[in-house]
Structures are given as structure tokens and as C-alpha cells.
C-alpha positions as CSV (number, residue, x, y, z in Angstrom):
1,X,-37.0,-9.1,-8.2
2,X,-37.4,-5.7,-10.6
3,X,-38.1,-6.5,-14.0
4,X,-35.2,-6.3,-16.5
5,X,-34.9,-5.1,-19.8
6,X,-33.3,-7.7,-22.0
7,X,-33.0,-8.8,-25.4
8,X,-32.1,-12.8,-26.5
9,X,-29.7,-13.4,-29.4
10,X,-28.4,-16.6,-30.7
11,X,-25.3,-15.9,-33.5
12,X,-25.4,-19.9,-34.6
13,X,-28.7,-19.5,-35.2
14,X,-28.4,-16.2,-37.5
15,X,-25.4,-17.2,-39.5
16,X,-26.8,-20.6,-40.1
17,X,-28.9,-18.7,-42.4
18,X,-26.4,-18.7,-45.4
19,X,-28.1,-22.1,-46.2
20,X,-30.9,-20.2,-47.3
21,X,-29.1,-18.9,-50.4
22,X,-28.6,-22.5,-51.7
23,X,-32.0,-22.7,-52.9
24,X,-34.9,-24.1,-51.0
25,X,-37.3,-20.9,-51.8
26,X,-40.4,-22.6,-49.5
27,X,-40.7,-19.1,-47.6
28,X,-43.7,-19.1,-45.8
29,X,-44.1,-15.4,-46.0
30,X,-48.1,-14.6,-45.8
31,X,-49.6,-14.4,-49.3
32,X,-51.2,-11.1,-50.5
33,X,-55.1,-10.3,-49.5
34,X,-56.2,-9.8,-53.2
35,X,-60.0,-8.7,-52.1
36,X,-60.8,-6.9,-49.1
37,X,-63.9,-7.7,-46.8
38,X,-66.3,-5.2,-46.7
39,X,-65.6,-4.4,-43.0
40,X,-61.5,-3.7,-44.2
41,X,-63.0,-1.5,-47.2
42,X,-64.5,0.1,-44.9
43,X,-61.4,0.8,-42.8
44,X,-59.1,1.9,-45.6
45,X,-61.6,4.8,-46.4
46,X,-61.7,5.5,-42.8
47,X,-57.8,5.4,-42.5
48,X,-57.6,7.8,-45.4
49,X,-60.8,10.4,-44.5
50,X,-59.9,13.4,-43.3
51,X,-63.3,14.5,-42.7
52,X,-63.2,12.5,-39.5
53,X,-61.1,15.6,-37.6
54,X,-62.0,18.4,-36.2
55,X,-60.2,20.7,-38.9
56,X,-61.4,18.7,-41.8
57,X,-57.4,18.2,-42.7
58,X,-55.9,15.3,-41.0
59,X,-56.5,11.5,-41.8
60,X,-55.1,8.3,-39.8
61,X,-53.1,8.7,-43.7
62,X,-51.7,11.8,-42.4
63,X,-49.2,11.2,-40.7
64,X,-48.7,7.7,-41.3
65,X,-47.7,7.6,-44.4
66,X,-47.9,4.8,-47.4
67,X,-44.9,5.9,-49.1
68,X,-43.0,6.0,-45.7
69,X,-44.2,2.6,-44.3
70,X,-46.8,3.9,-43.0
71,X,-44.8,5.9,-40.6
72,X,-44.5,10.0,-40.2
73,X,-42.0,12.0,-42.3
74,X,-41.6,15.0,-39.5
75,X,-40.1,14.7,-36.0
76,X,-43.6,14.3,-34.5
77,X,-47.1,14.9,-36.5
78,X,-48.9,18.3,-36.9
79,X,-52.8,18.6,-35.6
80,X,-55.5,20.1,-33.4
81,X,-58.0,22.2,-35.0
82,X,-56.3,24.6,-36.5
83,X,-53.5,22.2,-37.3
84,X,-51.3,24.5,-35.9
85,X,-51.0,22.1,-32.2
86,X,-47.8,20.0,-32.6
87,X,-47.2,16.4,-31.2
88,X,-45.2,14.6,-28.5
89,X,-43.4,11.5,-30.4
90,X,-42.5,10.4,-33.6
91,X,-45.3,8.7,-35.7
92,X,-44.1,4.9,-36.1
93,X,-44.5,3.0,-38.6
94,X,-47.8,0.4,-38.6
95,X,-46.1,-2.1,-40.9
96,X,-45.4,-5.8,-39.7
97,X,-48.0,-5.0,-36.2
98,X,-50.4,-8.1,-37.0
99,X,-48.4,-10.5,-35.1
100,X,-47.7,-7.9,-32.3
101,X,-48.9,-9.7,-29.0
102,X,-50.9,-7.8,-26.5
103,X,-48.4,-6.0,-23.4
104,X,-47.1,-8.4,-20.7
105,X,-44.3,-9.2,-18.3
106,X,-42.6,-12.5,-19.4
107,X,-41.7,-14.9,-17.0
108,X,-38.1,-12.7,-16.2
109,X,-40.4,-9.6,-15.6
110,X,-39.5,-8.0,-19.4
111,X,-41.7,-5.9,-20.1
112,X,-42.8,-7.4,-23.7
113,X,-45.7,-6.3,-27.0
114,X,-48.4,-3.9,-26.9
115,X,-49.3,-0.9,-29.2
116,X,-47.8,2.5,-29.5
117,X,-44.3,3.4,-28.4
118,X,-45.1,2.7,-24.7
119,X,-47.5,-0.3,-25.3
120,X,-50.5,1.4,-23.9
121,X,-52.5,-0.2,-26.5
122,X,-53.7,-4.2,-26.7
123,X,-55.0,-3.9,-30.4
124,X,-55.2,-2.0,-33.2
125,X,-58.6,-1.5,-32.9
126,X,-57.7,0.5,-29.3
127,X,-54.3,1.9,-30.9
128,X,-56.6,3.9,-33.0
129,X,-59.1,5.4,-30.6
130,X,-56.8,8.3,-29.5
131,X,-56.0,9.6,-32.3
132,X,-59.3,10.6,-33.2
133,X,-60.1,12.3,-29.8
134,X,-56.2,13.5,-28.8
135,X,-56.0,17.4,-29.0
136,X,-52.6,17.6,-31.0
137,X,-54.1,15.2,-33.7
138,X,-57.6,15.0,-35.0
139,X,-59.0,16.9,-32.1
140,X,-62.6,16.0,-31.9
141,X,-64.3,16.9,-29.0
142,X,-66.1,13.5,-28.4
143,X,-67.0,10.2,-29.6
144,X,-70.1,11.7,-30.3
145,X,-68.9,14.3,-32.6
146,X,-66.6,11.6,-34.5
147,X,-70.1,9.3,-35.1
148,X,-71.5,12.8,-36.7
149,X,-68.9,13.4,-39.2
150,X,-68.6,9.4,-39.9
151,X,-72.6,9.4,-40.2
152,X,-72.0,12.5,-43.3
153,X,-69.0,10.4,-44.9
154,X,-69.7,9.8,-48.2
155,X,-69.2,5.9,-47.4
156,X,-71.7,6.6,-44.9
157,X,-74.0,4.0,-46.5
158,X,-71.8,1.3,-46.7
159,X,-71.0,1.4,-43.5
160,X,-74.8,1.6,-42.5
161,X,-74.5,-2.0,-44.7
162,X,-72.5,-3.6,-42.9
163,X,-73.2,-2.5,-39.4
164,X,-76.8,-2.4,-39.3
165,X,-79.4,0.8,-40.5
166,X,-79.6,2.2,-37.3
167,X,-75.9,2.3,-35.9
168,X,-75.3,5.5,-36.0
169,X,-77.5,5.8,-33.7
170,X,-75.6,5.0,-30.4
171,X,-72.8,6.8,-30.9
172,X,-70.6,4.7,-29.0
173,X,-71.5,1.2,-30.7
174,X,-70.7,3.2,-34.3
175,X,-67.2,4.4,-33.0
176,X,-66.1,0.7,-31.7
177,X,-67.1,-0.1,-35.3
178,X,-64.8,2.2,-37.0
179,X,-61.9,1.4,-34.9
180,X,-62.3,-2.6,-35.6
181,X,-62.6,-1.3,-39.5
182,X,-59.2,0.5,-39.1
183,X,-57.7,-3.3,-37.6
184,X,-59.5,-5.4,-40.1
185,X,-58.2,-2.8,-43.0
186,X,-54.5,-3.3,-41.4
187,X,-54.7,-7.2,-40.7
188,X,-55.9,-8.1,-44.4
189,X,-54.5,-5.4,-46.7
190,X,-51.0,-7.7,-45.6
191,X,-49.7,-6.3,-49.6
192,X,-49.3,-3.2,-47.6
193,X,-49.0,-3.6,-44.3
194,X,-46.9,-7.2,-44.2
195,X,-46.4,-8.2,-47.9
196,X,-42.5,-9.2,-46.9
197,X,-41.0,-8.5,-50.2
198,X,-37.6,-7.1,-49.4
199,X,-34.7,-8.2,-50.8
200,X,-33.9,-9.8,-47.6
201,X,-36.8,-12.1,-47.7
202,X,-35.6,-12.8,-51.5
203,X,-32.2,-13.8,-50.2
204,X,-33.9,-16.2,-47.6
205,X,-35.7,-17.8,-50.1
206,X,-32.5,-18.5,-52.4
207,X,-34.0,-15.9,-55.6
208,X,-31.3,-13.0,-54.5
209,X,-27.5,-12.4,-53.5
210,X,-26.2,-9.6,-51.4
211,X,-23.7,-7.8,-52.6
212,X,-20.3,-8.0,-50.7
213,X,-21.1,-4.3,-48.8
214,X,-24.6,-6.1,-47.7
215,X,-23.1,-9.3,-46.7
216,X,-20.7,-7.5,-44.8
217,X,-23.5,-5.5,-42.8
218,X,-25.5,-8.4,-42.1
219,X,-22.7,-10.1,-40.1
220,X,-21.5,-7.0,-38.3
221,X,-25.6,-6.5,-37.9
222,X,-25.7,-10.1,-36.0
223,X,-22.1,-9.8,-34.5
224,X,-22.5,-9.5,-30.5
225,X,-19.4,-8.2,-30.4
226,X,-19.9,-5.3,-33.3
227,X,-23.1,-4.2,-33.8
228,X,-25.4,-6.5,-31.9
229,X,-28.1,-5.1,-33.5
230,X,-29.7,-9.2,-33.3
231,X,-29.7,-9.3,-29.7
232,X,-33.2,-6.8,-30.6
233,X,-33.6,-7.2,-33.9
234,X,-33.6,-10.9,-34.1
235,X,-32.8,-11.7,-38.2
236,X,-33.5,-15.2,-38.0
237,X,-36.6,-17.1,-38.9
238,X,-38.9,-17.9,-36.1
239,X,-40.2,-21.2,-36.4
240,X,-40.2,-20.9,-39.8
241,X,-41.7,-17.6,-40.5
242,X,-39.8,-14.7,-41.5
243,X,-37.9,-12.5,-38.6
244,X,-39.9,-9.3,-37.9
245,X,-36.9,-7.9,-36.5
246,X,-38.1,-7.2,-33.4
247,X,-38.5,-8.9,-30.2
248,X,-41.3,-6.7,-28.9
249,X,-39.3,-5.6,-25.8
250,X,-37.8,-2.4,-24.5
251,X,-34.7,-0.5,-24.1
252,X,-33.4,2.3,-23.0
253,X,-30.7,4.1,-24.6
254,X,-30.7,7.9,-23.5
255,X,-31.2,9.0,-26.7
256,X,-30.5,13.0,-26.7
257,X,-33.5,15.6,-26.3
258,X,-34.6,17.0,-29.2
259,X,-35.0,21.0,-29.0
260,X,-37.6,20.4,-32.2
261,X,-40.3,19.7,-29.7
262,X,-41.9,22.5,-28.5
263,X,-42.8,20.3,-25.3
264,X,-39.0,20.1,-24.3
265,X,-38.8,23.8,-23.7
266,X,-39.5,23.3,-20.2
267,X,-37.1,21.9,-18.3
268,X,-39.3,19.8,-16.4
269,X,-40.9,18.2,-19.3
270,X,-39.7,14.6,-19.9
271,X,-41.2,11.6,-21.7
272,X,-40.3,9.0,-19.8
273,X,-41.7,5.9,-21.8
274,X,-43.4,3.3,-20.2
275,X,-43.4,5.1,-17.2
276,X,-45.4,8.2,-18.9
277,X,-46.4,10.3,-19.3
278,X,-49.3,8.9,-21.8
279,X,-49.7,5.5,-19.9
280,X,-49.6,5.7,-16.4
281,X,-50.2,2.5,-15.4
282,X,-46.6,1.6,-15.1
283,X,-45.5,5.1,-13.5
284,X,-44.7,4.1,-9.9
285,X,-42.1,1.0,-11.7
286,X,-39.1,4.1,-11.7
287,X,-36.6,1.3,-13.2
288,X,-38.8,0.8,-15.9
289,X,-38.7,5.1,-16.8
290,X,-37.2,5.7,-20.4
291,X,-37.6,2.4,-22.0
292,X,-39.4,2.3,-25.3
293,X,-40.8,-0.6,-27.6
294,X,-37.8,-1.9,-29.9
295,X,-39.3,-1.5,-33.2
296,X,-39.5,-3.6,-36.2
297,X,-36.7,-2.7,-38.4
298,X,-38.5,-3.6,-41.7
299,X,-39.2,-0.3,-44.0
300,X,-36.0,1.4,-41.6
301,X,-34.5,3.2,-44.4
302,X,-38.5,4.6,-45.1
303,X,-39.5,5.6,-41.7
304,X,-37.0,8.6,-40.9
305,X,-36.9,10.5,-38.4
306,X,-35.9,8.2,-35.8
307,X,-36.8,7.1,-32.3
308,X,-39.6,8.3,-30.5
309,X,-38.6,11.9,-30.6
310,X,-37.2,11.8,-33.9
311,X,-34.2,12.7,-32.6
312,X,-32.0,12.2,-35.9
313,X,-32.5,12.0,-39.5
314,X,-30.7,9.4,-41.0
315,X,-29.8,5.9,-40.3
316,X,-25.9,6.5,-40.6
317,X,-26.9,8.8,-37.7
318,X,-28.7,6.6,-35.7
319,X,-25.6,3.9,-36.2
320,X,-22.8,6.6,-35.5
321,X,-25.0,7.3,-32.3
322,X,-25.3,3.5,-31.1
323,X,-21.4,2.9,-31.4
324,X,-19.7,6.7,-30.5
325,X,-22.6,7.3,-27.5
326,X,-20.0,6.6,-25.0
327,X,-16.9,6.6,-26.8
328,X,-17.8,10.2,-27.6
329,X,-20.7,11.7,-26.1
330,X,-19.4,15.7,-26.8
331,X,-20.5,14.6,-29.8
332,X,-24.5,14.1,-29.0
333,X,-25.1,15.7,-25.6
334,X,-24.6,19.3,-24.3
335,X,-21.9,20.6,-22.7
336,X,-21.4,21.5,-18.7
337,X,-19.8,24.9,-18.7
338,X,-19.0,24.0,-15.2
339,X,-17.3,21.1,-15.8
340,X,-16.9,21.2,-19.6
341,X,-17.9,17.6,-19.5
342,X,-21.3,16.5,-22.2
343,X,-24.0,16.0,-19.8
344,X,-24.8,12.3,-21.0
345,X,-28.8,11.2,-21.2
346,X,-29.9,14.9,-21.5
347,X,-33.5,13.8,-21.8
348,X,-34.0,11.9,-18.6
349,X,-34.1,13.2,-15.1
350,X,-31.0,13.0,-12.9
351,X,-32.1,10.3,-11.1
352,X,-33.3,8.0,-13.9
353,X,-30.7,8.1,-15.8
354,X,-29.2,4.7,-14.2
355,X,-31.9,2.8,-16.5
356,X,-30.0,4.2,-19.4
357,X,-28.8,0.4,-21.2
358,X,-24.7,0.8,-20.6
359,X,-23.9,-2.7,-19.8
360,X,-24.7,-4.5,-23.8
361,X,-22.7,-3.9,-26.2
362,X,-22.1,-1.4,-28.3
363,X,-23.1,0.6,-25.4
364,X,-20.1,-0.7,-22.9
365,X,-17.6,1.6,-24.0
366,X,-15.9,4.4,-22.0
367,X,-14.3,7.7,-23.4
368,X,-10.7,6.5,-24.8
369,X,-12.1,3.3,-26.4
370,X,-12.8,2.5,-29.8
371,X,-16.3,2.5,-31.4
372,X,-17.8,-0.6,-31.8
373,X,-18.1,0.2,-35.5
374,X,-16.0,1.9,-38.0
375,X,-17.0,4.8,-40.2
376,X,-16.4,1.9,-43.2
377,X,-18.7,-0.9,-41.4
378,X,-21.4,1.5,-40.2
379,X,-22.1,2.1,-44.0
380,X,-21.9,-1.8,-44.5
381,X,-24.9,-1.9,-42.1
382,X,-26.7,0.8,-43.4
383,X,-26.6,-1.1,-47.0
384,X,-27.7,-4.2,-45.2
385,X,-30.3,-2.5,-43.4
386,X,-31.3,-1.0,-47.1
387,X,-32.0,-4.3,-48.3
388,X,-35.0,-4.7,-45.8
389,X,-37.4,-2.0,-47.8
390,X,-40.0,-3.9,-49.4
391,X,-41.3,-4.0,-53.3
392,X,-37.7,-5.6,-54.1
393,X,-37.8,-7.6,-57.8
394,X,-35.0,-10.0,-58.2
């Protein structure tokens, strides 16, 4: 049987979350690292060095940004030597990826975890080899030429400290290093990669209220038959823990092509996802073409642009896309002169555009039916989706 692309949602399970607000604050959100080991020092100077590129101008820090959750604040990043080459997809955010499992088909054949947008990646440590090497970011011309500019760092000696005097030696043992420095820096610094201090984990832990406006957002959020934002974004506890609001899957949902990347001047040019064109593994499973990894939600109102290509600015946007996609697609996609129809899923091949999610709602809606949302409850959801920014104070 093809693998599917689904998501799991249980509405008992969500709304049986008002008995959080009674009291009963025994959250076991992960406590801030106060101290850093040497090896995750080590990895925050690397993440913010810009030394370590080929135009002496862009850091990891570039374009993924503290202030933004650690995601970009363009439609894709800016790099290459002259930092002049521009990118493919949207940088996402690297908040909440610590408990982000390794890619794999689950027992129905979902395609489920891994790193970047198409899961290429099985770690952190390998999520951040490309970057370093990719022509459109810091555009070094080896591993050998990254060791060189690490070995002239002015943390150069520490890192000599903690990986031995003669590492930089083999170039290829010193680079290995640096990457598992970048996932050490990530996987203890949890006060800014995980710290879990939104207002949403205050109102789990009975020390907050939402307002009426964010109340009303979170049900519609969780409502299978309005939003359905849950059946992805699952805002439950899991086993106790607080929800990441993601279920590590893929979907689908023909986002429109954004003329803002140079790359989708020609015609033939299509990022396809899991499928490709960056991982190829998965290129010959066609049903699979134009699905990308559901992202955590957490930071959302930070991390604009959206979706891999960064196809729209705001979350209101991205909401008013979900619920009028089909109910009025003039209003995202081109128009046929021929037929003076929108040519729906603009950014996938003819023939793939059958993998395109139509069948869960909000997206089960044909021209003539009414949006899953109003204009009213779509700003209910942005408010509730507000309250998931972290650094909240009750």
C-alpha cells in the first residue's frame, strides 16, 4: 500500500485541557541550562561567527535569527560569496527541534521526523553540515577550507581544549567537531531554544487566563470541523509533557508559487519537497512529491514569512489561505486567460497536483461554499496562536 499523509487528532483529549486552569501548576516543562558545557560554548560562538563563510559575512546567526525564533526574517536567506546568491526555501525556525526524532515511515507508511523542511537530515549535528559548504549560504569551497578559517577563530584555542592540540589537523575530524558543538549549543541552551514560557504553557499550568478572543481561538484552533489546526498541531500534553504542536509529519497543501524566488522564473523549476529536489532519496515515491514537515507552531507569530517558500507574510494570511483555498482560489492562484478559471496548485507540476491535501478539512470545500472560518474567528485564532510566543510573565 502507498504511504499516506495523515495527521491524528483527538478533540476530548484537547478540550479536557480546561482542567488545567484550575490550578495544579506541576508543568514538567524542561528547566533552563544555567551553564553551558564547554563543548555548547563552543557551539554558540560557532553558531554566531561569521568568519566561518566564504564572504566573511554570514553566520549560522544569520539567517536564523534569535529575535525571530531562530528562524529567517526574508522569504528565503541571502549568501554565496559575494552575498549576492539568493536561497531556495524559507529559513525555519530551530526552536523546540530537541525532541525531533530521526526520519521514518510509521507503521501506516507516514512519512514522520527528520531535519530541514524535507527531513533530509537525522540530527542537528548533520542539519548543519550544509550550510557551511552550500553555495547560496556560506559558500566554502570544502571542509578543508571551513577547518582553516575555524583553526584562525579567535576561540580557536578553546576549541583546541576541548578537542585535543592537534585536531585541526585532519580536517575532517575538526569539522565533525564543529557540527556536534552547534547540536550540543542547541540541545542545552533549552532558555533559548526550548525554555516553554508562553502564555500558553502559563495557562496549562493554572498561573494565566486567556482572554475571551484567545479562548475563542483555541477551540476553533482544535475544532475538526473549523479550523482543525490539532489534527497537525496537536495542543495537548503528550504524556505529560507540553505539546510541541507538531506531529512531525507531512502535508501537502499547494501553497501558491512565490514569484520572489528567482529560482521560480523558470517554468520547469519546482520544489517538490520530500521528493526534491535537495533530498533525493525519496524522488521515485511520486505520491509523496510536495509534502513538507508540519512545523512546530511555537514562536508562529515570530517566524514570518511562512511556509517553505515564504509564500505570505502574515499569519492572518496564512489562516485566510487555509479556509478560502478552495472556497476562493481567484483569490491565491493565477488566472487561465483561456478559461478564466485560477489555475489551483500553481507550484506543482500538472501531474502531481493530486497529492495536493483536499479531502481534511478546512480544505474540503468547493467554490459556492462557505469558508471554514470567518473573517471574525480567523482573528480569534491568530490571538490564540499569539499567546504561544515565549518570554510571557503572568
Amino acid at each position: 500500500m502507498a504511504p499516506t499523509l495523515r495527521c491524528s487528532f483527538s478533540l476530548l483529549a484537547v478540550l479536557g485541557l480546561g482542567a488545567c486552569t484550575s490550578g495544579g501548576g506541576n508543568d514538567p516543562a524542561p528547566a533552563a541550562t544555567d551553564k553551558l558545557s564547554a563543548t555548547a560554548a563552543l557551539g554558540e560562538k560557532i553558531f554566531e561567527d561569521p568568519s566561518l563563510s566564504a564572504s566573511g559575512q554570514v553566520a549560522c546567526a544569520s539567517c536564523h535569527e534569535s529575535d525571530h525564533a531562530f528562524a529567517g526574517d526574508t522569504v528565503v536567506p541571502i549568501g554565496g560569496v559575494g552575498v549576492d546568491v539568493q536561497g531556495f526555501r524559507n529559513a525555519p525556525s530551530l526552536t523546540y527541534l530537541t525532541q525531533n526524532p530521526a526520519f521514518f515511515f510509521d507503521d501506516e507508511g507516514t512519512p514522520t521526523g527528520g531535519f530541514d523542511r524535507d527531513g533530509r537530515a537525522a540530527s542537528l549535528a548533520e542539519q548543519a553540515r550544509r550550510p557551511f559548504l552550500a553555495a547560496h549560504e556560506m559558500a566554502n569551497a570544502s571542509v578543508a577550507d571551513v577547518v582553516d578559517e575555524l583553526s584562525r577563530a579567535a576561540y580557536a584555542a578553546e576549541f583546541r581544549t576541548v578537542f585535543g592540540d592537534q585536531i585541526f589537523a585532519t580536517p575532517d575530524a575538526a569539522f565533525e567537531r564543529a557540527l556536534f558543538a552547534l547540536q550540543k549549543y542547541q540541545q542545552e541552551d533549552t532558555a533559548e531554544f526550548a525554555p516553554f514560557t508562553s502564555k500558553y504553557d502559563a495557562f496549562l499550568a493554572g498561573k494565566t487566563q486567556l482572554t475571551d478572543g484567545e479562548l475563542r481561538g483555541f477551540v476553533l484552533f482544535n475544532d475538526p470541523r473549523k479550523g482543525n489546526c490539532a489534527a497537525c498541531h496537536p495542543s495537548a500534553r503528550a504524556d505529560g509533557a507540553p505539546p510541541l504542536f507538531t506531529d512531525f509529519t507531512y502535508d501537502n497543501l499547494g501553497v501558491p508559487r512565490n514569484a520572489d524566488i528567482r529560482a521560480n522564473d523558470a517554468a520547469g523549476y519546482f520544489d517538490l519537497g520530500l521528493c526534491g529536489p535537495d533530498r533525493t532519496d525519496l524522488a521515485q515515491m511520486r505520491e509523496l512529491c510536495g509534502a513538507f514537515k508540519v512545523p512546530t507552531l511555537r514562536n508562529v507569530a515570530l517566524t514570518a514569512p511562512y511556509f517553505h517558500n515564504g509564500r505570505f507574510a502574515t499569519l492572518t494570511e496564512v489562516l485566510r489561505f487555509y479556509v478560502r483555498r478552495d472556497t476562493h482560489p481567484d483569490e491565491w492562484y493565477p488566472i487561465d486567460p483561456a478559461t478564466g478559471l485560477a489555475h489551483k496548485f500553481d507550484d506543482l507540476p500538472a501531474d502531481l497536483t493530486v497529492n495536493v491535501n483536499t479531502t481534511e478539512p478546512p480544505y474540503d470545500r468547493r467554490p459556492g461554499d462557505l469558508p471554514a472560518l470567518t473573517e471574525p474567528e480567523i482573528q480569534d485564532v491568530v490571538a490564540f496562536l499569539q499567546t504561544l510566543t515565549d518570554g510571557f510573565t503572568p
